[in-house]
Every structure is written in structure tokens, then in C-alpha cells.
C-alpha positions in Angstrom: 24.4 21.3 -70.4 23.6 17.6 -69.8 26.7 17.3 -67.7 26.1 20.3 -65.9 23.1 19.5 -65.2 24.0 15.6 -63.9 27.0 17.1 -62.1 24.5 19.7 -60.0 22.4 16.3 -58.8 25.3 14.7 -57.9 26.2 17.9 -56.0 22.5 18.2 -54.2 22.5 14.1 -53.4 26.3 14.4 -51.6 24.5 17.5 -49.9 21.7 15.6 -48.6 23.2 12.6 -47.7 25.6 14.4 -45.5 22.9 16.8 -44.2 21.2 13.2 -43.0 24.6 11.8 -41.4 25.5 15.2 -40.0 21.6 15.3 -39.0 20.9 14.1 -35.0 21.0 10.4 -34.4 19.7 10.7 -30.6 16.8 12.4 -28.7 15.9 12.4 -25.4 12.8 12.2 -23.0 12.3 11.5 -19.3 10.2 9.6 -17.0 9.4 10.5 -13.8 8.0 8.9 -11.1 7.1 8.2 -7.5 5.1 5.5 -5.9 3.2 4.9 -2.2 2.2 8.6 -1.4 -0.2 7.3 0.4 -2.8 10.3 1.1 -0.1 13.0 1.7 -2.1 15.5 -0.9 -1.5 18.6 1.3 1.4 19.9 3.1 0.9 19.5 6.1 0.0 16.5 8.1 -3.4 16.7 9.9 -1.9 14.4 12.6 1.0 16.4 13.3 0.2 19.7 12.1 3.6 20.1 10.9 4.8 20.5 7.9 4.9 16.9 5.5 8.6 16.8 3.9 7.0 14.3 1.4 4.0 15.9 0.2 2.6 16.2 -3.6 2.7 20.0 -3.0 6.6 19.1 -3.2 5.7 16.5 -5.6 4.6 19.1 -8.0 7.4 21.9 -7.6 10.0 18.6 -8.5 7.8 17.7 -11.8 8.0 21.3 -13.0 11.2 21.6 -12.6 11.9 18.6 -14.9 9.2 19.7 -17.5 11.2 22.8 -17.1 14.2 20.5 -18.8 12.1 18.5 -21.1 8.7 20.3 -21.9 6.3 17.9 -23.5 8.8 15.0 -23.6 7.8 14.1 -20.7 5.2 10.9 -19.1 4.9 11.4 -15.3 3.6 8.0 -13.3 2.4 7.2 -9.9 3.0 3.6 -9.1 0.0 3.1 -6.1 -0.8 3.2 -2.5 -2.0 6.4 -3.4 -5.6 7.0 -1.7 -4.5 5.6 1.7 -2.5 6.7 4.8 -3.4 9.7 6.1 -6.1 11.1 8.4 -7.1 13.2 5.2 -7.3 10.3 3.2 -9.3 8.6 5.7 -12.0 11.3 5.6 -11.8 11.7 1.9 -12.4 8.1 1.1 -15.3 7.5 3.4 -17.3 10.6 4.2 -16.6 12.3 0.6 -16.3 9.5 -1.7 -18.7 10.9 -4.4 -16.1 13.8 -4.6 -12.8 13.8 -6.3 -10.2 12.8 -4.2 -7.2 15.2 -3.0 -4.6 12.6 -4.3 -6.6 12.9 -7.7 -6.9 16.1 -7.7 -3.0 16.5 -7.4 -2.3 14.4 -9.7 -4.6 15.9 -12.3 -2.9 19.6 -11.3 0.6 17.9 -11.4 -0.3 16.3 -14.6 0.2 12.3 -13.9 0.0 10.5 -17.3 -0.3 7.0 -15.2 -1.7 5.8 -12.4 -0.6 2.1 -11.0 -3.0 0.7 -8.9 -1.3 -0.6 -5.7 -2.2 -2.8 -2.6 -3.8 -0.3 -0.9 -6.3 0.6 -3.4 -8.0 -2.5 -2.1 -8.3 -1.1 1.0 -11.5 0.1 -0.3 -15.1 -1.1 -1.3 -15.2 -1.1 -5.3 -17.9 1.8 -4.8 -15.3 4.3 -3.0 -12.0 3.2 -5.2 -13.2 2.8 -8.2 -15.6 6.3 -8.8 -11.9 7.7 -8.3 -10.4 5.8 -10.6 -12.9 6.9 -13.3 -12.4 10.9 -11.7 -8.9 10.0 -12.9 -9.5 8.9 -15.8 -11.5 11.5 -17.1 -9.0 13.9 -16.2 -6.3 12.5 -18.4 -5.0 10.0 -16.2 -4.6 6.4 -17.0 -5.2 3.7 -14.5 -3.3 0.6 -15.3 -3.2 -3.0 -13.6 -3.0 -5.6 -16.2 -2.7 -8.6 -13.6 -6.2 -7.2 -12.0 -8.2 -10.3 -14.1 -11.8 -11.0 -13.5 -12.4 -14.6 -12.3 -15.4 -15.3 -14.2 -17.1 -13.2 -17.3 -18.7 -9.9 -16.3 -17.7 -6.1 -16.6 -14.9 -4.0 -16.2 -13.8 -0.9 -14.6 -15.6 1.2 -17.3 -19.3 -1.2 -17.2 -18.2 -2.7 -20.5 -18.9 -6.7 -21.1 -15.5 -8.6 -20.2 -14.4 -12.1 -20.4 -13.1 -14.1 -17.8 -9.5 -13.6 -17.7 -9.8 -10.3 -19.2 -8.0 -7.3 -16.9 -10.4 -4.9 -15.2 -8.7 -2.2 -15.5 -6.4 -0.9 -18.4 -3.4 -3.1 -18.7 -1.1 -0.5 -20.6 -0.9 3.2 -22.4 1.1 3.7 -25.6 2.8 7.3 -26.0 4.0 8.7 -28.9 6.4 11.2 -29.3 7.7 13.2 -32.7 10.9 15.1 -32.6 11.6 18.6 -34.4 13.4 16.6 -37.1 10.6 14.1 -37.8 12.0 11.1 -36.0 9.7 9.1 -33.9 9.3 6.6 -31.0 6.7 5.0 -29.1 6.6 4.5 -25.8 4.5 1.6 -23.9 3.8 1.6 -20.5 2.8 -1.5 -18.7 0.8 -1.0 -15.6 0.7 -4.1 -13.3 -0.4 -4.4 -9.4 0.9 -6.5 -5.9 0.7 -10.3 -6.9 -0.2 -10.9 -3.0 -2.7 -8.3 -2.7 -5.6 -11.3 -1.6 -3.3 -12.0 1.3 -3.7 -8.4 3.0 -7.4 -7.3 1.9 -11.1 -9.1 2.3 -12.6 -10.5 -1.3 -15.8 -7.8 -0.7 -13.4 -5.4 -1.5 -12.3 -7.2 -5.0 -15.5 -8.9 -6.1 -14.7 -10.8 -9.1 -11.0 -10.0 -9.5 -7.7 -11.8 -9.3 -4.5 -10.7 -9.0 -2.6 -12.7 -11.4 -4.0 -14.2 -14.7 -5.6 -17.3 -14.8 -3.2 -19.0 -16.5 -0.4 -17.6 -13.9 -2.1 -18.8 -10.4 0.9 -18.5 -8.7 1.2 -14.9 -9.2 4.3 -14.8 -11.0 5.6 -11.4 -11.8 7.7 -12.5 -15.1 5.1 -14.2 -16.9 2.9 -11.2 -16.5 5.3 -9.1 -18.3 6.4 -11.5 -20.6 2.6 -11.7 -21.6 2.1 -7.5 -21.4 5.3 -7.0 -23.4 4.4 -9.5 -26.4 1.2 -7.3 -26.7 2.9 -4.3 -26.5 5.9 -5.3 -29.0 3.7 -7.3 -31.7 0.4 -5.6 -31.6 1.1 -1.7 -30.5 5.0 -1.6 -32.4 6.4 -0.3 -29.1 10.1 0.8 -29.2 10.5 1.2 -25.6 8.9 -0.4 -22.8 8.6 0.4 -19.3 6.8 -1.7 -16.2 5.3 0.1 -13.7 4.5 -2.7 -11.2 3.5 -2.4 -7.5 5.9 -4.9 -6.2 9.1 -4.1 -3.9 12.5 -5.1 -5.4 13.4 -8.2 -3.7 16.0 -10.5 -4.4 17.1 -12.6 -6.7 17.7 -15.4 -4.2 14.7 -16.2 -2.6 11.2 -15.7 -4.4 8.7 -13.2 -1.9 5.1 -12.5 -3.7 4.9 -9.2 -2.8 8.4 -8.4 -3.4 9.4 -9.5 -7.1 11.0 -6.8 -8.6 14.0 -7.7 -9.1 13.7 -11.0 -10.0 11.5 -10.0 -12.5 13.9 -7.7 -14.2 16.5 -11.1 -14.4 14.3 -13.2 -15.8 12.5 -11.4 -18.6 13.7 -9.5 -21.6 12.3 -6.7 -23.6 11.4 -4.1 -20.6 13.8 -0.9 -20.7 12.7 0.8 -17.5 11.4 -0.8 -14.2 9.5 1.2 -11.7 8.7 -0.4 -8.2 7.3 0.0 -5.3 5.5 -0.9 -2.4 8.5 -1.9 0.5 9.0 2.1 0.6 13.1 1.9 0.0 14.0 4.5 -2.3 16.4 3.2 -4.6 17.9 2.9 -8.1 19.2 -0.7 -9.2 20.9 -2.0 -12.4 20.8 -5.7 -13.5 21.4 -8.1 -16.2 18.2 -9.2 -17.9 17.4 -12.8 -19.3 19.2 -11.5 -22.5 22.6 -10.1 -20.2 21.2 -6.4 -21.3 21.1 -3.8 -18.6 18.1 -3.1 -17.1 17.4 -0.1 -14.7 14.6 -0.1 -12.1 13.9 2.6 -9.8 12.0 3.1 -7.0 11.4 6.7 -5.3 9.7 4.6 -1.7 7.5 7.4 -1.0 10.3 9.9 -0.2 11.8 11.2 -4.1 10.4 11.9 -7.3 12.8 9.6 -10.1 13.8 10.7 -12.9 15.1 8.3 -15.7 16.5 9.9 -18.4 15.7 8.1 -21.7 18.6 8.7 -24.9 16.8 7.3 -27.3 19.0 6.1 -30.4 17.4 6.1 -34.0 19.9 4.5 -37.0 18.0 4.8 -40.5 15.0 6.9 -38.8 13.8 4.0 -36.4 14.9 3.5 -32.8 17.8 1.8 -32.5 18.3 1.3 -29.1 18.0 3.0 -25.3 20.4 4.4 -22.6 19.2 5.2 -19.3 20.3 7.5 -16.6 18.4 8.0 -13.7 18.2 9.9 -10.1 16.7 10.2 -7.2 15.2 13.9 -6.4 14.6 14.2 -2.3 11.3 15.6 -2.1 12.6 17.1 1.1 15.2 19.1 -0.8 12.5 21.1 -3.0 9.6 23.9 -1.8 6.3 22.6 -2.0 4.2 24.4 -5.0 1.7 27.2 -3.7 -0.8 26.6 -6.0 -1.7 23.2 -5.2 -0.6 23.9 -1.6 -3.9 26.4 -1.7 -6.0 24.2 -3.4 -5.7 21.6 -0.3 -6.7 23.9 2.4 -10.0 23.4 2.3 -9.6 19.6 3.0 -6.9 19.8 5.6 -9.1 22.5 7.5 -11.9 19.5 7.1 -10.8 17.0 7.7 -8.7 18.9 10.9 -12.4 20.2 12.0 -13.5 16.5 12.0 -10.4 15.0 13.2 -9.9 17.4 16.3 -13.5 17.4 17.6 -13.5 15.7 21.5 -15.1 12.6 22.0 -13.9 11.4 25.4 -10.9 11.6 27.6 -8.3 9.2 29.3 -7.9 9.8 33.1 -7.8 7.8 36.3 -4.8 5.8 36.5 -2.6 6.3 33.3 -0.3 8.6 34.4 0.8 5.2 36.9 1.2 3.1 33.4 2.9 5.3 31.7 6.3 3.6 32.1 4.5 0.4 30.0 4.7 2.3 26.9 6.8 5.2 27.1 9.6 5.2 24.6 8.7 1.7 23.8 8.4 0.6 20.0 6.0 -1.6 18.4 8.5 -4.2 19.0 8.1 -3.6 22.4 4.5 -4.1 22.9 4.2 -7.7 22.7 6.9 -8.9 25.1 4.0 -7.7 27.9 1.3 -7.1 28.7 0.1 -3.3 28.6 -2.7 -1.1 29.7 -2.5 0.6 26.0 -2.8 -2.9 24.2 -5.7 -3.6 26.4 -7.5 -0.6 25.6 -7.5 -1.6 21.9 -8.8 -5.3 22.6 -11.5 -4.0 25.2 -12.7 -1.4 22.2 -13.2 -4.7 19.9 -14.7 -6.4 22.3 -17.5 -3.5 22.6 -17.9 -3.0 19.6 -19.0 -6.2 18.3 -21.9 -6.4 20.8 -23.4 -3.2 18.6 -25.9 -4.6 16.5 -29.2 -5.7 17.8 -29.8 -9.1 18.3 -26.0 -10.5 17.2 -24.3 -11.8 20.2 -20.7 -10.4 20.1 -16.9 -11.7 20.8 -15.3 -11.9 24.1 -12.0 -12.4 22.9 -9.8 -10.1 21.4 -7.3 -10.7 18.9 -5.1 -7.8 17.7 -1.4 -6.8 16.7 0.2 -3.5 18.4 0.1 -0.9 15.1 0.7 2.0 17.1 1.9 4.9 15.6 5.3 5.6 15.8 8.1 9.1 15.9 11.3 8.9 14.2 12.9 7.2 16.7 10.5 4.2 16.4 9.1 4.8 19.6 5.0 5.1 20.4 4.2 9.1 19.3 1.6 9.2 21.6 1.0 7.9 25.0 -1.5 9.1 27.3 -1.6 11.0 30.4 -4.2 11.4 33.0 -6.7 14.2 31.6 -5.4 13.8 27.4 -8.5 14.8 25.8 -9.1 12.0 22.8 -10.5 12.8 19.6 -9.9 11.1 16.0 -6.1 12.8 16.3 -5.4 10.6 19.2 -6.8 7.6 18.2 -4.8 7.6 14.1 -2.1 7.5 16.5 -3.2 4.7 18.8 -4.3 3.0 15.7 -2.8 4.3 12.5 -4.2 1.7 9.9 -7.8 3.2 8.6 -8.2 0.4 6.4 -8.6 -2.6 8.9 -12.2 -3.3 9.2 -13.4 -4.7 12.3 -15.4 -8.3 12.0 -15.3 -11.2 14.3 -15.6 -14.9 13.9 -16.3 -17.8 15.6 -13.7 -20.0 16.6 -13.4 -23.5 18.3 -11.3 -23.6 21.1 -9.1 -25.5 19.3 -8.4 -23.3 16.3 -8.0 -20.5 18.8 -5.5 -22.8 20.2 -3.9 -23.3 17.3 -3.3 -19.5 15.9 -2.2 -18.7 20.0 0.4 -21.4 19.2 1.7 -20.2 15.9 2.0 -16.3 17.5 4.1 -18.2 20.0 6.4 -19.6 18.0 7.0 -16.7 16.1 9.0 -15.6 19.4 12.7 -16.6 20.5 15.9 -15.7 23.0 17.9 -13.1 21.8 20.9 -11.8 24.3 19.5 -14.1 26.9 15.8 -12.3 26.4 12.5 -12.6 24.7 12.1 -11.3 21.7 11.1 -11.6 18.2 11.9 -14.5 16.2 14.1 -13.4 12.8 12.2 -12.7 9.8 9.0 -12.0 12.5 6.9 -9.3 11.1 5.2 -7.3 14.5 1.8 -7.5 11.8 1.2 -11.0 12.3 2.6 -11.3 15.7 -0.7 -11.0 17.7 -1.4 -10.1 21.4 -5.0 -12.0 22.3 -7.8 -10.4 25.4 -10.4 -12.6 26.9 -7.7 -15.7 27.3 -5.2 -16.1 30.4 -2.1 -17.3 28.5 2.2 -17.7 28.9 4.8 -18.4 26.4 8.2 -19.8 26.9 10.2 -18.6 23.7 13.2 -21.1 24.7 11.2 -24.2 24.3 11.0 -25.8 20.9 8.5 -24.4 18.3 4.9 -26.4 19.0 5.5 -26.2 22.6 5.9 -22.3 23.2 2.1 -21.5 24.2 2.3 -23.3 27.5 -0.6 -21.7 29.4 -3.8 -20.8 27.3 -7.4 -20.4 29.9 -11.0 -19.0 29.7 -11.9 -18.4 33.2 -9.5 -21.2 34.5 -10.4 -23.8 31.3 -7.9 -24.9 28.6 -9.4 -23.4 25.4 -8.7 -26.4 23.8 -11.6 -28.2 25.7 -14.1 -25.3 25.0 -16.7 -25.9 21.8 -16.5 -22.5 20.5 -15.5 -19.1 21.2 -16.9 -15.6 19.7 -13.3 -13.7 18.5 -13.3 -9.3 17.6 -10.5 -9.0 15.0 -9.0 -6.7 11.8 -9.8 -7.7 8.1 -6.1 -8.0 8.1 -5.9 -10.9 10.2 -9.1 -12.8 8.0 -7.0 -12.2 4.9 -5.2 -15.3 5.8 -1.7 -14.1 6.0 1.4 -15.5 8.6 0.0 -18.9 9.0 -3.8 -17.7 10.5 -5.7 -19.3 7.6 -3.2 -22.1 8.1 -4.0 -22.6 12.1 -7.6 -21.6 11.8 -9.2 -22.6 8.6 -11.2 -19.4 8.9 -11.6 -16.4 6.5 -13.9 -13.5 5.7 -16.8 -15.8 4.8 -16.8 -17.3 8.3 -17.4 -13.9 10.0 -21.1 -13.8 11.9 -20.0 -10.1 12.2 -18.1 -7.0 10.2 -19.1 -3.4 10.9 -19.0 -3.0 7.1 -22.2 -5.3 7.2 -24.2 -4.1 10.2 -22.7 -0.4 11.0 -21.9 0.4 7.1 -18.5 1.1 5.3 -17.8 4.6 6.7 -18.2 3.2 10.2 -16.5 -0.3 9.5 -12.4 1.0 10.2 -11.1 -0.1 13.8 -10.1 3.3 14.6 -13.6 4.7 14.1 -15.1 1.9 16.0 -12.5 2.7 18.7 -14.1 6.0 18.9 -17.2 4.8 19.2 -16.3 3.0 22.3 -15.0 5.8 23.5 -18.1 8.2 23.3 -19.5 5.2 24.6 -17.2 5.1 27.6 -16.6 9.1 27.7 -13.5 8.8 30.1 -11.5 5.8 29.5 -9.3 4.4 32.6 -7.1 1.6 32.4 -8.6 -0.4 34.7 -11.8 -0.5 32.8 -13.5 -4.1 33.3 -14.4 -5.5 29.8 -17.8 -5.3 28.6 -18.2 -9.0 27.7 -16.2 -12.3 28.6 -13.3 -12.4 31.4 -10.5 -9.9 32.2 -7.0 -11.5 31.4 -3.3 -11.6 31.8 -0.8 -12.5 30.1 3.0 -12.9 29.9 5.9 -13.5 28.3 8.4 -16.3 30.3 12.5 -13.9 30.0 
């Protein structure tokens, strides 16, 4: 009996043991992804009126159909520049910005797990972005950016006491997941923002915050991570680990802030899955970490939904080990969902209400201008002088002479950021009779989030920024053009000054003409100057050539008109009620008519 007995153990421990090597060794979940939506909650464009081939209506039909595949095995993550960029945005943000937002509301139908905050976040006053963050939040979303520090002690996101150095907003999420046969893993997701952020956006807008940690001034992306996955690794147990981080790939070859990515990814070890963002090139990259593992980072640029497909490896019941597959689903190549479709009527037919609605008209001589701008790029617009450029720099001019008893600019400083068809050329330019209304001007002026200011300037320092724009020009083919590497968002054209550049002389000596009223502006004391928050941020050598930022401004709408007033296209608008029919030979309201040019 005994040996029967020890014979039928034997018998059930052979049994087991092979149920548990026959048993499965693998599971698999997915993480999906896309990154700079920027506003496009509804399918259709208000602009346009057409249909938006990259909306989160589409957004959601392409999640469903991989929850369809994986059911709850699932985390779904929006890497930033997601409450900016369209006229709808525009309206939500600052005429509704006690109400949930449309891109948080399709996120919370969609059912987002994470939410990366990127640069354009900090478009915003913390008042308007933040109240959305916490609508997220409390509908299940999690709002990461674990290199968003505060400077000194004070509170976070939620109001809660926090130490200088301390992130403001969460830095990561931790999800676990069980399996049918009682295998588990646990997967950490680090949420990190744009390292150059301060270079693009006024400090009023990020009171308090940096965006790197202190001990990592220079912003670099690896020792974030390297800090964010010790934590995540020692304290939390994580077996897999995956950076969302608002940062475009770049290169491994020459370091860019904003653009880290991939160097990142080289130079780090324990991350599985990369998601980036931010220079809109949807893409799927494999690299060698610091270790010579792979390493996959995706990117879906604001046009596809990715889809990484995690094999997760256990050996003895723990993870053993990751393989990743991923893809790139077109958002164009899938319907958008009905429901959520529905749900953003109401705000398109708002904001289209408010958007549409008259509020002056071009006529008297643009018909005869048309052939400045017609078919032109942005490119295009600073190699002369144009009646549509001029239009913009007379409305800044105006517009700072608004508030009572603050003496305004007289020169202009601005870069053309007109709106553009698929072709690159100008989507709208007007004829003689073009009614204008908040339609119009997005596409005379498509960036909402430049606030208008001015600043006062020496002749000199004026001088000095003219001289810089000018040497960022060059021959090309025997003609003007664009130096390489120029960006047309720090290439300004100026109003108010009579200047010339010769792009075939040597850098320093480009800006050879530069008059007030027939004076060099170098031998004028000071001069009044309208300009973009942009342009204070400091970025393409203007803090460099100036010396100035935000805190020299004598003038920002934000301060005397308010916040939902402050954006240049709404103070363009303003200047045209003002105007009612806008001509292009319209003196300017303050300072001197000017000309310039651009030597072939």
C-alpha cells in the first residue's frame, strides 16, 4: 500500500510539473498611442468646414478596434499638444475654460490611461490648463510630466505642499496586469515634457515651474529618465518600463533641446518602449541602448494611432524579458466613431457661430496686391515686402495704443505664420469685398497662443535683433533666400523702420539700411516695439541681441485687455472692428509708414 501510495505522488508531481512546462510562458498586451492632436476633437475642421482626416472621432474607432484585439490588456496614452491648434480649441480654452474641454472629453470617451503634458500646454495661463488637467484626472486620466519641477517650495498641481525640486504634476503611473493563469507584470509609465519649453512660452504661464530638475539645468533628457526609471525599478518593482516624453526624435549626432529622443534612447538603459513627439513625423525607430539592447520608440506625429505590441516573457512565474512589435495605424484609413462624432456638435456649431460672425471687410485696392501673395509660401513672405505682412504689423501697432493712459509701440515686429494649403502656399488671400470674421483671420494668423505685448527697445538693441534677422538670410541659385537651418519663426519682418539687407555680404554687415523717419535707429534713445510672446521667450538669438524678455514689457493684452483678449489674432480682430473695411493702403495709426527690401 505504501508503495502504491508513493508511486501515485510520484505520478501527480511528473503531472504537475509538466502541466507547468507545458503551461504558457508568454502573454501579451499593447500600448497605444498618439501625440500633438492639437484641438482636433471633432471631425470636422471649423476653419475648413471639411472633414478632419486626423480627428479623435477617428482616434477612437482605431482604439476600439485594438481593444477589440486585446480587451482590458490594454493602456492607451496621449503624449501632449493636446488643448491647442484649432479654432475650437481656441474658443474652448478661453471663453469656456471652467468647462471640460472637447480634447478631454474625447479622451475620457476614448478612454486615455495617460496624458503627457506637452509644449503647448503652456500656451495657457495655469488657471485655464490646469482646471483641465484636474477634469482629466478625475475622469481616470493621468497627467504625467516628471521634469515639470517647482523652482522653489510651494504646491503642486493638486494644492498639496511640495518641495522645491519636487515635480508638479504626476511623474509616472504603475499598471498592473494578471493573466488567466495567474502570472503577472507591472507596467510603469514615465511621463516627461519638452526640455525647451521656457524658450517658446512667457514664465506667467509657468509660475514656479522648471522644465528640467534642478540638479539637471541643462535639460538633459537621459538623466531625467535615468532618475524616473531608478524610482520606478527600486521603489514600484516595475518589469517593464515605457517613456512617454514630449521630445521629437532627433539625432544621435548633434544634441537639439527640444528634439532628444533618440539620443535619449542610446544613452540610457532600462526603458522598453519610447514614445515621442512634438516635430509631428510619424515614425517607428529601433536603436541600441547604453546596454546594446534594442529599444523601440514610436512616434504617431499627429497623423496615426501606434500600436506596440508587448510579448511579455515570464520564466519561473516572473517576467523574464520583452519583445516589441509595433505599427503605425493612418488615422486617415479608419471611419471616425459616431458617438463621439455627436457628442462634438455642439462645440463645432459654437464655436462655428462665434468664428463665422462678420466683423469687418477687406476692399479698396487688394484685388491690385494680390499677385504679392498669391501662391506664395511662408518662405516667400519675407523676401518682400507685402500689403498682407503689413496688415499684421499695422494691427499691432493699434492695438497697443488700447489702454488708457499707456503710450503704445510704433514699430512692429512680427514673423509671417500665415496659414498654409497642402501645397504650402497662403490658404487664404484676400480679395476686394472678402468679408473678415475670426475664420479669416486663424488663417491670416494661425497661432492663438501668441499673446500680444510690447517693449521698449533702445535703438541700438533694435539694431541689433534687425541685424541678426539679417543674417539669418543668404544666396541660393543666384537669389535671396533663407539661410540653411533658418527657421521662418524667428526670421522677422519689422514695420515702423525703413530698412535693406544684402544677403551676399558677410554675416554682421547684412542690415545695411535701418531708418526712423530718415534716422539711423542706432542713434535714437529708445523705441516703443508691438510683438508675440513668442519672440519675448528669447529664442533664435532675440534675448541674445536684445537683452529683453517678458519682464521688460510696459504692455501685454494679457495684463490690460485680460487673457481671453490677449492672442494676436483676437487683437487683430479688434483692429478690424475698429477699422470696419481694411485697405491696403491704410496709413498706420502711430509712428511712420515704411519700406523695406531685400537686395537679389
Amino acid at each position: 500500500m505504501r508503495k502504491v501510495l508513493l508511486l501515485f505522488v510520484a505520478i501527480c508531481l511528473v503531472v504537475s510539473c509538466t502541466s507547468i512546462e507545458k503551461g504558457p510562458t508568454s502573454h501579451s498586451i499593447a500600448v497605444v498611442s498618439t501625440t500633438d492632436m492639437h484641438g482636433r476633437a471633432a471631425s470636422k475642421d471649423v476653419a475648413t468646414s471639411k472633414e478632419d482626416a486626423a480627428s479623435m472621432p477617428r482616434v477612437a474607432t482605431a482604439v476600439n478596434n485594438a481593444r477589440e484585439k486585446f480587451g482590458d490588456d490594454i493602456i492607451v496614452i496621449d503624449n501632449g499638444d493636446t488643448i491647442q491648434g484649432t479654432l475650437m480649441a481656441q474658443y474652448a480654452i478661453n471663453y469656456k475654460m471652467d468647462v471640460i474641454n472637447p480634447m478631454v472629453s474625447a479622451l475620457s470617451y476614448i478612454g486615455y490611461d495617460v496624458w503627457t503634458m506637452g509644449n503647448h500646454e503652456f500656451n495657457f495661463l495655469p488657471q485655464q490648463r490646469d482646471v483641465q488637467v484636474l477634469f482629466a484626472e478625475n475622469n481616470g486620466i493621468s497627467c504625467l510630466s516628471g521634469n515639470v519641477t517647482l523652482i522653489e517650495d510651494g504646491v503642486n498641481v493638486h494644492g498639496n505642499k511640495a518641495k522645491a525640486g519636487e515635480s508638479y504634476y504626476q511623474p509616472y503611473e504603475i499598471f498592473d496586469f494578471k493573466f488567466e493563469d495567474g502570472l503577472k507584470a507591472r507596467v510603469a509609465v514615465i511621463g516627461l515634457g519638452n526640455a525647451a519649453n521656457a524658450n517658446w512660452d512667457l514664465a506667467t504661464n509657468y509660475p514656479n515651474l522648471s522644465f528640467s530638475s534642478l540638479e539637471n539645468p541643462e535639460g538633459i533628457l537621459a538623466n531625467e529618465i535615468d532618475k524616473w526609471v531608478d524610482v520606478v525599478k527600486n521603489k514600484e518593482k516595475a518589469d517593464i518600463v515605457v517613456v512617454a516624453v514630449h521630445s521629437g526624435l532627433g539625432s544621435a549626432d548633434e544634441f537639439s533641446l527640444e528634439s532628444q529622443t533618440f539620443m535619449a534612447a542610446e544613452a540610457t538603459n532600462g526603458v522598453d518602449l519610447f514614445i515621442c513627439g512634438h516635430d509631428h513625423q510619424p515614425n517607428i525607430t529601433v536603436t541600441k541602448n547604453n546596454e546594446r539592447k534594442d529599444v523601440t520608440i514610436v512616434n504617431g506625429g499627429g497623423k496615426a494611432l501606434t500600436e506596440s505590441i508587448l510579448t511579455i516573457n515570464f520564466a519561473k512565474g516572473k517576467v523574464a524579458g520583452v519583445d516589441i512589435e509595433s505599427s503605425l495605424t493612418s488615422l486617415d484609413s479608419v471611419a471616425p466613431d459616431e458617438t463621439l462624432s455627436l457628442m462634438m456638435d455642439d462645440w463645432y456649431d459654437e464655436t462655428y457661430q462665434w468664428a463665422s460672425s462678420p466683423i469687418g471687410t477687406f476692399d479698396n485696392g487688394w484685388n491690385s496686391v494680390r499677385v504679392q501673395a498669391e501662391g506664395k509660401s511662408n518662405n516667400d513672405m519675407i523676401l518682400s515686402q507685402t500689403a498682407l505682412m503689413d496688415f499684421i504689423h499695422k494691427a499691432q501697432i493699434w492695438c497697443t495704443w488700447q489702454s488708457e493712459g499707456v503710450e503704445g509701440a510704433t514699430v512692429s515686429i512680427a514673423s509671417p505664420v500665415f496659414g498654409t494649403d497642402s501645397n504650402r502656399n497662403l490658404s487664404f488671400v484676400p480679395s476686394d469685398g472678402d468679408t473678415i470674421s475670426t475664420l479669416e483671420l486663424s488663417k491670416l494668423y494661425r497661432y492663438s497662443n501668441n499673446l500680444l505685448c510690447a517693449v521698449e527697445l533702445t535703438g541700438v538693441e533694435l539694431y541689433n535683433w534687425m541685424s541678426c534677422v539679417a543674417d539669418m538670410y543668404t544666396i541660393k541659385d543666384g537669389k535671396a533666400a533663407m539661410g540653411e537651418g533658418v527657421s521662418i519663426y524667428g526670421l522677422d519682418t519689422f514695420y515702423g523702420v525703413d530698412y535693406v539687407i544684402d544677403p551676399s555680404l558677410e554675416n554682421g554687415k547684412k542690415l545695411v539700411k535701418a531708418e526712423i523717419n530718415g534716422v539711423d535707429i542706432r542713434e535714437i534713445g529708445s523705441v516703443k516695439v508691438a510683438l508675440n510672446s513668442y519672440r519675448l521667450s528669447g529664442g533664435y538669438g532675440f534675448a541674445e541681441a536684445t537683452g529683453k524678455s517678458e519682464a521688460d514689457c510696459f504692455w501685454t493684452a494679457s495684463q490690460f485687455l485680460g487673457s481671453d483678449r490677449a492672442p494676436v489674432p483676437t487683437q487683430i480682430g479688434e483692429y478690424v472692428k475698429a477699422m470696419k473695411v481694411v485697405s491696403p493702403s491704410d496709413k498706420v495709426s502711430h509712428g511712420f509708414d515704411s519700406s523695406w527690401k531685400v537686395i537679389e
